[in-house]
DSSP file (Angstrom, degrees, kcal/mol; ACC not computed):
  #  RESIDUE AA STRUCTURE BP1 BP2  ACC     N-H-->O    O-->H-N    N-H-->O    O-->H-N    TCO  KAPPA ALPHA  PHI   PSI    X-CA   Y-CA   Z-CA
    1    1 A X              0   0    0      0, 0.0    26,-3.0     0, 0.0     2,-0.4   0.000 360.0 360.0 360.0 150.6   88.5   55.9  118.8
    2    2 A X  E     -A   26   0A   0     24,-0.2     2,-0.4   108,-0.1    24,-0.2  -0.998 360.0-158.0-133.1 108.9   89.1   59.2  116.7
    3    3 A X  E     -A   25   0A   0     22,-3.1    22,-3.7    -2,-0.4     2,-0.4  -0.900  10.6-162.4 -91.6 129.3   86.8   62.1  116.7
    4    4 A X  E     -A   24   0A   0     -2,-0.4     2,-0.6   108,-0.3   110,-0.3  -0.902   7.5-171.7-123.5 119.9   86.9   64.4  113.8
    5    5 A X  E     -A   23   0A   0     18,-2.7    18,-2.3    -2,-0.4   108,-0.1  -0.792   5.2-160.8 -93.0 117.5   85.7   67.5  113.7
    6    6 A X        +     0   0    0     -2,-0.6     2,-0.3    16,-0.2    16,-0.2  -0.398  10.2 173.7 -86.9 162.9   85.5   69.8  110.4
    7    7 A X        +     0   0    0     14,-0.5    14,-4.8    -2,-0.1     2,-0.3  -0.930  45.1  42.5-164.2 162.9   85.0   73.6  109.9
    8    8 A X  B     +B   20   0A   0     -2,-0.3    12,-0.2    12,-0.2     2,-0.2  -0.795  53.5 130.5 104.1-142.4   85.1   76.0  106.7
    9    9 A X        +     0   0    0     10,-1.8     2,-0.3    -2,-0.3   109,-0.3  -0.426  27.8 118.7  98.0 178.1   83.5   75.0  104.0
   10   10 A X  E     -f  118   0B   0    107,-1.5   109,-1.8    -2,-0.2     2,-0.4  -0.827  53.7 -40.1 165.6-152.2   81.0   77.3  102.0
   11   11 A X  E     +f  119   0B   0     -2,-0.3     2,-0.4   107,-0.2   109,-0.2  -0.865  51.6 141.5-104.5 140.3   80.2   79.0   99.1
   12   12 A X  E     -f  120   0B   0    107,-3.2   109,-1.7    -2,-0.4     2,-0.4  -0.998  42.5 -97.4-168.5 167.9   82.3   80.9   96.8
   13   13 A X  E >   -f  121   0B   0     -2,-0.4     3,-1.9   107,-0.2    77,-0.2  -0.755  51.2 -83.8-112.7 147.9   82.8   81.6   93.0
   14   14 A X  T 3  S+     0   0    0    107,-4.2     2,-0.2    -2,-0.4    77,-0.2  -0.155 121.1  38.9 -56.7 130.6   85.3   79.9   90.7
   15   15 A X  T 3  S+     0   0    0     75,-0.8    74,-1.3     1,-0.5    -1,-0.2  -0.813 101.8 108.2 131.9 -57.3   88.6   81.8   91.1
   16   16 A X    <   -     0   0    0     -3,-1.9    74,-4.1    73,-0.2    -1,-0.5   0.384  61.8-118.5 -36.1 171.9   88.0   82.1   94.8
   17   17 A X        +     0   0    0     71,-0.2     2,-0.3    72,-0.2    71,-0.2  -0.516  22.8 175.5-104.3 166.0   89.3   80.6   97.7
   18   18 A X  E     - C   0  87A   0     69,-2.1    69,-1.4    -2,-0.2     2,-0.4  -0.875  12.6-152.9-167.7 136.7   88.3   78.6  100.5
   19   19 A X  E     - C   0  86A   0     -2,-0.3   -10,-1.8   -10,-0.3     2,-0.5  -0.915   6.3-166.3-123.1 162.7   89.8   76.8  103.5
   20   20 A X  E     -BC   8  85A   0     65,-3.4    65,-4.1    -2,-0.4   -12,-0.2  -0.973   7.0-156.7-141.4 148.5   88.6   73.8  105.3
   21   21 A X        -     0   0    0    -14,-4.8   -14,-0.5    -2,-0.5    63,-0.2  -0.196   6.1-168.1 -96.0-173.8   89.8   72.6  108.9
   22   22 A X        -     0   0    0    -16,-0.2    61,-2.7    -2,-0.1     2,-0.7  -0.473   6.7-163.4-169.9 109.5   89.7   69.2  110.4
   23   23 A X  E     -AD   5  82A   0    -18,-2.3   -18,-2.7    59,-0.2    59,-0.2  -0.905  11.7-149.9-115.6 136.4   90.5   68.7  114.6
   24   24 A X  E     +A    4   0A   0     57,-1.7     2,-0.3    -2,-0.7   -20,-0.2  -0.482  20.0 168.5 -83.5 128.7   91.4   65.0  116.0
   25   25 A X  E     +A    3   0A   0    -22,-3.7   -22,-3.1    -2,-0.2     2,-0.2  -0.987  35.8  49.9-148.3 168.6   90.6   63.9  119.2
   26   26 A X  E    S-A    2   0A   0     -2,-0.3     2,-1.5   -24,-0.2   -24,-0.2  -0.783 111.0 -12.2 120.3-159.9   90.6   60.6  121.2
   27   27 A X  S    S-     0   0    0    -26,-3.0    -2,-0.1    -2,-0.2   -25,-0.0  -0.504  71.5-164.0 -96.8 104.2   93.6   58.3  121.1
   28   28 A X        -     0   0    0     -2,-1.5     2,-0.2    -4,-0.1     3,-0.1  -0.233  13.3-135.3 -61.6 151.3   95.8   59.7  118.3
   29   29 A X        -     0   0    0      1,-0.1     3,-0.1    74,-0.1    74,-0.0  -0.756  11.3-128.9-107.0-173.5   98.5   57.2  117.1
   30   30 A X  S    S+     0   0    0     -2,-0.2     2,-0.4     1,-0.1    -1,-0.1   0.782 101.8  54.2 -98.2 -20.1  101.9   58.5  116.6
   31   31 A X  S    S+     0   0    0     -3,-0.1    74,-1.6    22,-0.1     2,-0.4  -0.802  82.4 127.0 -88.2 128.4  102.2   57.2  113.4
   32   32 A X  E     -H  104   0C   0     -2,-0.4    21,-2.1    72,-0.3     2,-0.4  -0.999  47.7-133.5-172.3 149.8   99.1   58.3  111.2
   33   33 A X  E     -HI 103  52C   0     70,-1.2    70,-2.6    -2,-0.4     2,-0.3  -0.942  21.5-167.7-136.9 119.7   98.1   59.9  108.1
   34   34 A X  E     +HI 102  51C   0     17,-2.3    17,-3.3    -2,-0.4     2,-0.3  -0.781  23.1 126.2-116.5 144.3   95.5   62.7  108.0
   35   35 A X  E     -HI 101  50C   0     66,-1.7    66,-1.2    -2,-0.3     2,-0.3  -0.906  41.8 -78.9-167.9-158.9   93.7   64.1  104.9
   36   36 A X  E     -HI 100  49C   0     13,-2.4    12,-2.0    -2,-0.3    13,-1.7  -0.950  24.8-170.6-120.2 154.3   90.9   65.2  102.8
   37   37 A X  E     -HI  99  47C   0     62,-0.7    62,-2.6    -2,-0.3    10,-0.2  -0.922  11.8-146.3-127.9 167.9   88.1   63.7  100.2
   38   38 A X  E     + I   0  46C   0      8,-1.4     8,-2.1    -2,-0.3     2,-0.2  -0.254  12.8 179.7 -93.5 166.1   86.0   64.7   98.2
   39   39 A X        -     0   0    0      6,-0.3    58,-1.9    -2,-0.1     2,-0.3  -0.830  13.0-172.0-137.0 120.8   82.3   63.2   97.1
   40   40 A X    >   -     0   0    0      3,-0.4     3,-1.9    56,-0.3     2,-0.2  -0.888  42.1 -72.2-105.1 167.0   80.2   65.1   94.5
   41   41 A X  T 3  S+     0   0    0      1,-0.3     3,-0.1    -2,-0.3    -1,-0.0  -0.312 121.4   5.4 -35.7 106.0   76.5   64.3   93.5
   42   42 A X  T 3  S+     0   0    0      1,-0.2     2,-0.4    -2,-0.2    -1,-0.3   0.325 115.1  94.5 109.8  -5.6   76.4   61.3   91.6
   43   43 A X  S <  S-     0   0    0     -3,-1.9    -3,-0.4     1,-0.0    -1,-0.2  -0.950  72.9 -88.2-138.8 145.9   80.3   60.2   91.9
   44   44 A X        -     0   0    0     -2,-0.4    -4,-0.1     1,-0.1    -6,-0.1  -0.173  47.9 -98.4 -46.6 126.7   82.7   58.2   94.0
   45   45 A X        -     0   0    0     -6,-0.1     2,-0.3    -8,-0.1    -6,-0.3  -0.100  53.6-174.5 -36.0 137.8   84.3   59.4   97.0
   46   46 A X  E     -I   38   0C   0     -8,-2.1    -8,-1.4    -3,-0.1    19,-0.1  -0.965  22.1 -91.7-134.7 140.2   87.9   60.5   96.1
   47   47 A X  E     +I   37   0C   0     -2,-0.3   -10,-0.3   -10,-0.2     3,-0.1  -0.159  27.3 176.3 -86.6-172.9   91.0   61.8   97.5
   48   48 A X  E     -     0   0C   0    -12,-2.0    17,-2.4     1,-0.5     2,-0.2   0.822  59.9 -34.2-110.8 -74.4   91.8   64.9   97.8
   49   49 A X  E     -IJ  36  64C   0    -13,-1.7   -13,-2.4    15,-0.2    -1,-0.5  -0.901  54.2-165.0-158.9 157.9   95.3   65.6   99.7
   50   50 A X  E     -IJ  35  63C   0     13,-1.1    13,-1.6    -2,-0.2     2,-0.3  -0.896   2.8-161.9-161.3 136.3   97.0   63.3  102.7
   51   51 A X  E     -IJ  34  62C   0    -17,-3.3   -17,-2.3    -2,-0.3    11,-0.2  -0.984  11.9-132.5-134.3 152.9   99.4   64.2  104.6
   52   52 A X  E     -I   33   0C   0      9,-0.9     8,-2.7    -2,-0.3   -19,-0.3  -0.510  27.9-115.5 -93.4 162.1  101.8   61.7  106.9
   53   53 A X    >   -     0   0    0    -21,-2.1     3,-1.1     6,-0.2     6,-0.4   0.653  50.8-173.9 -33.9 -34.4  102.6   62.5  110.7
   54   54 A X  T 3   -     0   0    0    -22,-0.3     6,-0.2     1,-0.2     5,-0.1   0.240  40.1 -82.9  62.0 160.7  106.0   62.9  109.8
   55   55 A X  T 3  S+     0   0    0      4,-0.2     2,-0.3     3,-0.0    -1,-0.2  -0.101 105.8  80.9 -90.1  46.2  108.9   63.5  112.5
   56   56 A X  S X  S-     0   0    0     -3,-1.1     3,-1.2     1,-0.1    22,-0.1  -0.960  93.0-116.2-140.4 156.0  108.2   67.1  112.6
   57   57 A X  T 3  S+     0   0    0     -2,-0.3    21,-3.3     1,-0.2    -1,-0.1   0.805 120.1  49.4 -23.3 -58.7  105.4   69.3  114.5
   58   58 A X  T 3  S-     0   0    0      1,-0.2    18,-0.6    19,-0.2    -1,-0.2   0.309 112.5-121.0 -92.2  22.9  104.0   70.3  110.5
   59   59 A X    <   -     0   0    0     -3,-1.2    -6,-0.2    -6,-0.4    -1,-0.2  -0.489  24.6 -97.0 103.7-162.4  103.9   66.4  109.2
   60   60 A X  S    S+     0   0    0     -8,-2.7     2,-0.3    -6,-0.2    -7,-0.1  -0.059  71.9  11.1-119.2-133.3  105.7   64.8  106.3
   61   61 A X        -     0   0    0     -2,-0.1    -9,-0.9   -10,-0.1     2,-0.7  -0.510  56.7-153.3 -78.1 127.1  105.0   64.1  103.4
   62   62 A X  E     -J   51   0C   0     -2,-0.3   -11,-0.2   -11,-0.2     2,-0.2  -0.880   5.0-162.7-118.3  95.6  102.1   65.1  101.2
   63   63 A X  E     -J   50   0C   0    -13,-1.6   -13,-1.1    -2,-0.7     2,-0.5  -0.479   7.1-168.4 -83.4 158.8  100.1   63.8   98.2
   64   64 A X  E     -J   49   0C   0    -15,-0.2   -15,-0.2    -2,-0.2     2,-0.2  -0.880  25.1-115.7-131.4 142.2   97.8   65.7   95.9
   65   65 A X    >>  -     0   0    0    -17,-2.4     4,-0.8    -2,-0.5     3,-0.7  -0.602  33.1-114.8 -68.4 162.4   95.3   64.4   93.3
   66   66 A X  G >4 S+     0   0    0      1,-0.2     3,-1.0    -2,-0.2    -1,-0.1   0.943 113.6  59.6 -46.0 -58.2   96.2   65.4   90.1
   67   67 A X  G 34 S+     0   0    0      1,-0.2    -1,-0.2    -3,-0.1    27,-0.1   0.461 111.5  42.1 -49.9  -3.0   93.1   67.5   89.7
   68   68 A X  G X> S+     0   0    0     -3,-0.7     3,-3.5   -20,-0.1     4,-0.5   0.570  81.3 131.9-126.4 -36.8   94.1   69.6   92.7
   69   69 A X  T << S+     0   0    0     -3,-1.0     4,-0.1    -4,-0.8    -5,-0.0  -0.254  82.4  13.2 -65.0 132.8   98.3   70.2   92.2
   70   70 A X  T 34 S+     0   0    0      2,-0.3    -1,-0.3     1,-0.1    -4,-0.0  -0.128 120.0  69.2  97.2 -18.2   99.2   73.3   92.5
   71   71 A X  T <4 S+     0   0    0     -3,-3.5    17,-2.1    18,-0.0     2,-0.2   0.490  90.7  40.1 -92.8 -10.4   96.0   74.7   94.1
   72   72 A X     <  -     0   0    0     -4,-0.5    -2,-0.3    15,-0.2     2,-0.3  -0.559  63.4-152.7-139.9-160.4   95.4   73.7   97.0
   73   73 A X        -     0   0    0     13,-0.5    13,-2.8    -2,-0.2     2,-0.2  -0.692   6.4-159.2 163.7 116.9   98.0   73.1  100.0
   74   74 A X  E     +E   85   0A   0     -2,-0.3     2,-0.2    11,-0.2    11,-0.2  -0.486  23.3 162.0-121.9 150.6   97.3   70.5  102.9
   75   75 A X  E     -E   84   0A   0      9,-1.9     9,-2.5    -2,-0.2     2,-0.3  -0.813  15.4-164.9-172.4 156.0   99.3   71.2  106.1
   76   76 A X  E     -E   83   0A   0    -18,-0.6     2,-0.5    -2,-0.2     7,-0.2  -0.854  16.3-137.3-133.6 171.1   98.7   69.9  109.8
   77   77 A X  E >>> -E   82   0A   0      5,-3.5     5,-1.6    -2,-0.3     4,-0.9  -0.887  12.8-159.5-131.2 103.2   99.8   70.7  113.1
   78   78 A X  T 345S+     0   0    0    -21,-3.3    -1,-0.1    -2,-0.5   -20,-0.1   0.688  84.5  49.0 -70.9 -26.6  100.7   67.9  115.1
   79   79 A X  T 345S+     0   0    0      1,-0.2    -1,-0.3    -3,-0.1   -21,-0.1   0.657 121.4  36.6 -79.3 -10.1  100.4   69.1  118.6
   80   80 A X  T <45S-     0   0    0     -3,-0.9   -56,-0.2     2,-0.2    -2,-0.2   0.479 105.8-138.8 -99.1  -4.4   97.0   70.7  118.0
   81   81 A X  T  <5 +     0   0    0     -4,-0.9   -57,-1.7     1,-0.2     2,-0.4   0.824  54.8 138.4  37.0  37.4   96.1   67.4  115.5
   82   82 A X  E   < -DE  23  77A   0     -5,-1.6    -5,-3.5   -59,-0.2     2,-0.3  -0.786  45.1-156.7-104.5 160.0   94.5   69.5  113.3
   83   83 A X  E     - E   0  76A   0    -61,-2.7     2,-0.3    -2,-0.4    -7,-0.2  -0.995   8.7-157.0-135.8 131.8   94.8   69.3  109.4
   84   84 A X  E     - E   0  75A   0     -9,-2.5    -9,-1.9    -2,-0.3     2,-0.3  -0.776   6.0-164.5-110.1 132.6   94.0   72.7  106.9
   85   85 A X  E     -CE  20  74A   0    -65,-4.1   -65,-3.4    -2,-0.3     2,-0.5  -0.968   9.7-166.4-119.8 106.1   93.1   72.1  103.4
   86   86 A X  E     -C   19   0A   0    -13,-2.8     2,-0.6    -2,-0.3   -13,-0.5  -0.775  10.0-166.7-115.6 145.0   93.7   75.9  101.9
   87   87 A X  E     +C   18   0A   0    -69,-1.4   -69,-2.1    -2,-0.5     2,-0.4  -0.934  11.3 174.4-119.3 123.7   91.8   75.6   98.3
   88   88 A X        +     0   0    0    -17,-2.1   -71,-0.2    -2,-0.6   -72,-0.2  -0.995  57.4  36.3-138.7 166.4   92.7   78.4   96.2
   89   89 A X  S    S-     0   0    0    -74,-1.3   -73,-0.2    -2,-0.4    -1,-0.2   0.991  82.1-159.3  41.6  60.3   91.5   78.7   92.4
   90   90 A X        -     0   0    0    -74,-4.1   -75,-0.8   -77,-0.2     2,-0.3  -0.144  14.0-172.9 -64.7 158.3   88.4   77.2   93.2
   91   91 A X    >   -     0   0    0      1,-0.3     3,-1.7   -77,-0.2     4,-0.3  -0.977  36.7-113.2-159.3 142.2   86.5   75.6   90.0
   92   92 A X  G >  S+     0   0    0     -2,-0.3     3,-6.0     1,-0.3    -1,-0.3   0.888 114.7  69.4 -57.5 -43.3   83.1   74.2   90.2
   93   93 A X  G 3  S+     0   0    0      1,-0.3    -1,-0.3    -3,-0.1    27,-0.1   0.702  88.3  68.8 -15.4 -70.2   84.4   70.9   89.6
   94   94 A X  G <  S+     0   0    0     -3,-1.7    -1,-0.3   -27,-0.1    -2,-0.2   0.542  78.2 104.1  -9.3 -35.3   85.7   71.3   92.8
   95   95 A X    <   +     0   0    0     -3,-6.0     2,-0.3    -4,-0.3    24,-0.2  -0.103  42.1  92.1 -70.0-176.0   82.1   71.2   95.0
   96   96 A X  E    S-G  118   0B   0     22,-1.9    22,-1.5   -56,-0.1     2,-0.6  -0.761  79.6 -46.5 131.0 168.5   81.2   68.6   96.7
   97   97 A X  E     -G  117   0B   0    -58,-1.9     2,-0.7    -2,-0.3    20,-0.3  -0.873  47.8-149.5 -88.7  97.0   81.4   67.2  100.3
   98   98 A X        -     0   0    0     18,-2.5    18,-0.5    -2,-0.6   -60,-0.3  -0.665  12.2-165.8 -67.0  85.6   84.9   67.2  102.1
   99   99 A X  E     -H   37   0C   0    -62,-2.6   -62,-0.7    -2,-0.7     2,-0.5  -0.233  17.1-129.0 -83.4 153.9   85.6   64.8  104.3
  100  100 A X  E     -H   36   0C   0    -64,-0.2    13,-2.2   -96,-0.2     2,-0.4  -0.707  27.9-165.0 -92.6 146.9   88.5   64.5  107.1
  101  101 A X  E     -HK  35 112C   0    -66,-1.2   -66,-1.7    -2,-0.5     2,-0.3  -0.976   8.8-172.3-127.1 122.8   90.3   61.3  106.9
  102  102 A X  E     -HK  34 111C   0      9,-2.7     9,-1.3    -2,-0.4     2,-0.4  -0.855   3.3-170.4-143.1 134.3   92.5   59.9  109.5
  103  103 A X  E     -HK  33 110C   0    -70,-2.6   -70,-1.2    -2,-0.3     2,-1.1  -0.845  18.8-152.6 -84.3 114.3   94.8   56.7  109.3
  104  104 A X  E  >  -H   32   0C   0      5,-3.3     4,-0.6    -2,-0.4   -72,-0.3  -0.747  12.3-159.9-109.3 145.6   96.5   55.1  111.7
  105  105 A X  T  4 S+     0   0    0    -74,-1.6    -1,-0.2    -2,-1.1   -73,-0.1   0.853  80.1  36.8 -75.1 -31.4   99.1   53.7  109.7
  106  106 A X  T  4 S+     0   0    0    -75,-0.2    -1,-0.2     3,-0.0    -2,-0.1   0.937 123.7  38.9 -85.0 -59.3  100.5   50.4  112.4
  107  107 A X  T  4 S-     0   0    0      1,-0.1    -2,-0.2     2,-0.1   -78,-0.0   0.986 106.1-134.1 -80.3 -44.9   97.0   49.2  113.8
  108  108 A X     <  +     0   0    0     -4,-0.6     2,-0.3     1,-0.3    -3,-0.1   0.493  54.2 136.0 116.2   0.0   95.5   49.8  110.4
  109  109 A X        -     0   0    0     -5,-0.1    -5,-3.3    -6,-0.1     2,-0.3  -0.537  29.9-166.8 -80.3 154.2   92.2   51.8  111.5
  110  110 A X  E     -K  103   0C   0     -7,-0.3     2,-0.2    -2,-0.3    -7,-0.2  -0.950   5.2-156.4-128.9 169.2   90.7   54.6  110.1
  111  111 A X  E     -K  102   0C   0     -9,-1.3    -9,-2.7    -2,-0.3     2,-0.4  -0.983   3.7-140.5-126.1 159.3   88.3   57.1  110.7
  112  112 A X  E     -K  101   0C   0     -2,-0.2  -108,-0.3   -11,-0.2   -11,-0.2  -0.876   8.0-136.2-126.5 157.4   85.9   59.8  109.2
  113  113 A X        -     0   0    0    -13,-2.2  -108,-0.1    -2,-0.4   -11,-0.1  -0.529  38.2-104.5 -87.4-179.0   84.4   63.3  109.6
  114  114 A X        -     0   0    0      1,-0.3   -15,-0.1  -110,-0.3     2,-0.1   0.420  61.3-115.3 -89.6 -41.3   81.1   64.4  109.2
  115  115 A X        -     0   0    0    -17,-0.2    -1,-0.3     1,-0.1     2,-0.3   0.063  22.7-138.1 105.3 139.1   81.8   66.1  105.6
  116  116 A X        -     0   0    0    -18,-0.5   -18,-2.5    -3,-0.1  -107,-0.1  -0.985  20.0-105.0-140.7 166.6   81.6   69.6  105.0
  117  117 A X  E     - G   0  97B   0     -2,-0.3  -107,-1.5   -20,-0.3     2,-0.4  -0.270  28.9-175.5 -59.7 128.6   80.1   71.3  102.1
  118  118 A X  E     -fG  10  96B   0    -22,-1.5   -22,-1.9  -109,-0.3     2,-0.7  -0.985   7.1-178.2-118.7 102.9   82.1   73.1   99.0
  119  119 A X  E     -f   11   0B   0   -109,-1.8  -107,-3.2    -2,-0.4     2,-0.7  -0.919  12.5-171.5-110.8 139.5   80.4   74.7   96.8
  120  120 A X  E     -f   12   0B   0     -2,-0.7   -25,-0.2   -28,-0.2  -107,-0.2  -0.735  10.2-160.6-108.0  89.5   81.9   76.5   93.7
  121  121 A X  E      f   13   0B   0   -109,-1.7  -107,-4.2    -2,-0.7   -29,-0.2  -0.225 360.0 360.0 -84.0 170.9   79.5   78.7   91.6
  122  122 A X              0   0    0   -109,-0.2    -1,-0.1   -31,-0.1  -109,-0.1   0.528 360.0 360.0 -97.9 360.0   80.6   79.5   87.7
């Protein structure tokens, strides 16, 4: 089992910025991929950013939605297992519920957080 916990979130107005956290606990694998989606009202969960375990203490390798490149910037810390999603040139599009994602990439489980809230006024 994998607990994830989020924190950030909020409100803020389109330009702004915003970060949201995500810390793992339980039995991490060593192999894993941690990240974010999104849900807004009325639309399919979607991703966000994921980033792999890597061989390094700050991960691997990273993927972005389209909608997102260039704004926003996933990084994790592998001895603390947390993963930061730092949002910057927020746009309401953007709100919505963020969820933590974690993979474990050999047994083939995942888990989710709790979601937390984004909102982006115009």
């Amino acid at each position: 089992q994998v607990q994830l916990v989020e924190s950030g979130g909020g409100l803020v107005r389109a330009g702004g910025s915003l970060r949201v956290s995500c810390a793992a606990s339980g039995t991490i694998s060593s192999f894993n991929n941690m990240g974010w989606y999104r849900q807004a009202p009325g639309k399919q969960r979607e991703l966000v950013a994921i980033i792999t375990s890597g061989g390094s203490t700050s991960g691997g390798s990273t993927t972005y939605a389209d909608s997102v490149k260039g704004r926003f910037t996933i990084s994790r810390d592998n001895g603390k297992n947390t993963v930061l999603l730092q949002m910057n040139s927020l746009k309401p599009e953007d709100t919505g519920v963020y969820y933590c994602h974690y993979r474990a990439i050999l047994a083939g489980y995942e888990f989710w957080g709790q979601g937390t809230q984004v909102t982006v006024s115009s």
